[in-house]
N, C-alpha and C positions, 0 to 999 in steps of 0.2 A: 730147593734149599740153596742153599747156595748163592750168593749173591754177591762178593766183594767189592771192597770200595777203591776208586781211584782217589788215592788219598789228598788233601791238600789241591789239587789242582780242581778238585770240585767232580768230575762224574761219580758216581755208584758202580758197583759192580755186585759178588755174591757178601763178603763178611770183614771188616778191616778192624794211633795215638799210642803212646805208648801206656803206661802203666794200668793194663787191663787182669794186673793176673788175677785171672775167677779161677776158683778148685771148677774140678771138672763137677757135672750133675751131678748128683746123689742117684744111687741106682735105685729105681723106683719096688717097691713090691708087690705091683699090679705085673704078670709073666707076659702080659702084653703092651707092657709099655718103655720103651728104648732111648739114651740120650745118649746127645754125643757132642764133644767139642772139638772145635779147630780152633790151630793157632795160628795168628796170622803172623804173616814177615813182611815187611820192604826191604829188600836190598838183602835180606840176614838178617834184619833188626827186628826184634818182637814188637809188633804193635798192637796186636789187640785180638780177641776172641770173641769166636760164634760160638751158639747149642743151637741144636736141633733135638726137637723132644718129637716123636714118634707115639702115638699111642692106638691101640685096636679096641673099641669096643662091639661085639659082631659083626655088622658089615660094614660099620664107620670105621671110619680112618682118620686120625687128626694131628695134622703135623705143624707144631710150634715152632718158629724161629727167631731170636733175638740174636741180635748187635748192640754193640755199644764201641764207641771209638772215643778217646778222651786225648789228643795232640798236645803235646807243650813244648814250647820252647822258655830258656830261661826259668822254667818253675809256672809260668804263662801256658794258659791254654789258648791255643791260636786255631784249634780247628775240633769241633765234634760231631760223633754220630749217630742217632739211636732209632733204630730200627725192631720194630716189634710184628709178626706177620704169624696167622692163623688159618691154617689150608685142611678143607674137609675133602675126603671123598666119601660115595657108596659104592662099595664094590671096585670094580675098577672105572667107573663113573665120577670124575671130579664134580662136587656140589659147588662147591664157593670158595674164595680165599678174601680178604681181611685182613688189611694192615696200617697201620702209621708212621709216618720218619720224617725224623728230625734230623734237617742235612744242615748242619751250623747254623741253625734259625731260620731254615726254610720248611715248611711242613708239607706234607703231603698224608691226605687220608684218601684210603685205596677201599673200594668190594667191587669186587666178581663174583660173578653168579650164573651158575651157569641152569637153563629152561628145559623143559622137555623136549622139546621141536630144535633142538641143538644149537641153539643160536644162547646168546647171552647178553645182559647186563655189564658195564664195567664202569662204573660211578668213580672219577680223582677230585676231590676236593669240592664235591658238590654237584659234580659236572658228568651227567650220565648219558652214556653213548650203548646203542645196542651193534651188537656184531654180529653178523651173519653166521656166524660158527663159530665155535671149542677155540680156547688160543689159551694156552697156560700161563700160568707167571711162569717168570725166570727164577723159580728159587731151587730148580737143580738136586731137589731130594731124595728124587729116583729116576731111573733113566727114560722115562715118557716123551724128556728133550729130542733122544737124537733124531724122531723122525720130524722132526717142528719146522715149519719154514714159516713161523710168526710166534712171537713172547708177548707177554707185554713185563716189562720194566718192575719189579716185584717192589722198586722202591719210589716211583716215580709214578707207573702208571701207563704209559706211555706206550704205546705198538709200535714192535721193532720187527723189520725184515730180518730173517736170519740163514744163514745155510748151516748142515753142521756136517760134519767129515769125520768119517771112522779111521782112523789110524792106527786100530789095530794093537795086540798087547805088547807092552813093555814093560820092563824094570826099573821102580824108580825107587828113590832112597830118601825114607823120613827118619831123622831124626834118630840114623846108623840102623834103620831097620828098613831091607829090601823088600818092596813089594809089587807083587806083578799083577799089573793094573791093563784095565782098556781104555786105550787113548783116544780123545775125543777132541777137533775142533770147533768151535763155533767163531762164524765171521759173518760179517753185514753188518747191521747197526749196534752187534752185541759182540763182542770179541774175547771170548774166552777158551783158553785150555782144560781141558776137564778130563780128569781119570779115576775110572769105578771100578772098584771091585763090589762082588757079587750083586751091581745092581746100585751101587751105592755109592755117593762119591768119596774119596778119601783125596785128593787134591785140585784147589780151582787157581787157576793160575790168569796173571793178567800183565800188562802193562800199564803203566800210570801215564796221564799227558807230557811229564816230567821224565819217560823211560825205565824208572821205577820199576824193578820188578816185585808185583806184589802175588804172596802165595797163602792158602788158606788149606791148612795141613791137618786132617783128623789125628787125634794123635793117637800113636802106635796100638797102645793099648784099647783102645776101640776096632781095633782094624780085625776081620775076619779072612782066613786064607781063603785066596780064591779058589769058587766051586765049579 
């Protein structure tokens, strides 16, 4: 999950315009199925919201992620973003993930798939390459990341070297509500802060090419104490 955007100056990252206010999901009436929203910020400033829909039907697992990013300046939209991505597992065996985004008129259509023989499929825009082995996206919806030393690009496509560093728990403060989360870095061709509670992320942090700090904050009332 997870995946924000480097705003305006053009990379992606896990979930990123301003005038996005969505209500959060509607709680579903399936006891196995979970949603949740981030809100994004640059600088302080609200720009726009993620969900993550969660669902369990027996041993499948099927995790929905949207974006959407809408920029204006002057009443003017000078910059959007729409991201839609569709991630299956069995068991604790990822099957496939499936997405599309629209990076201000640039498209990219994404599957992965992953073989019996461990190895996989990764088709961007037509263009399908097999890999040797398991390499997740980067969308960060459960912690499978921190042992990862390869992503691929959950909005792009793309295979990124990665390291990730445990930094261990801390205290961090959403939205005047304290919570004590496990800190997580990733660095190499993918640079994010990331902090989970029981498993799960509640903030992805980044910098923008502009130094922008951009933050992607589940909000409070989704947030479970850590176990």
């Amino acid at each position: 999950m997870l995946k924000i955007i480097v705003l305006l100056s053009g990379a992606s990252a896990f979930f990123i315009g301003p005038a996005l206010a969505q209500e959060p999901a509607v709680p579903s009436p399936n006891p196995n199925a979970v949603s949740y929203v981030f809100d994004i910020t640059r600088d302080g400033d609200k720009i726009g919201v993620d969900t993550l829909d969660i669902s369990k039907d027996g041993d499948i697992t099927t995790v929905k992620i949207g974006t959407h990013i809408s920029v204006t300046a002057a009443f003017i939209e000078v910059y959007h973003f729409d991201h839609s991505g569709v991630e299956t597992w069995n068991g604790n065996h990822f099957v496939s993930y499936k997405a599309k985004t629209d990076a201000n008129g640039k498209k990219y259509s994404i599957a992965a798939t992953a073989d019996a023989g461990g190895k996989m499929n990764l088709t961007v825009n037509g263009q399908t390459t097999e890999l040797s082995q398991l390499v997740l996206p980067a969308t960060f919806w459960n912690s499978d990341f921190v042992t990862a030393a390869q992503m691929i690009d959950a909005d792009k496509g793309a295979l990124l070297s990665v390291q990730v560093a445990d930094l261990g728990d801390e205290a961090i403060e959403q939205n005047g509500v304290q919570v004590q989360a496990r800190h997580y870095r990733i660095t190499g061709q993918l640079v994010r802060d990331i902090w989970l509670v029981n498993n799960m992320p509640v903030r992805i942090q980044l910098r923008g090419s502009d130094n922008s700090l951009i933050v992607s904050d589940l909000r409070p009332s989704d947030i479970k104490p850590q176990q």
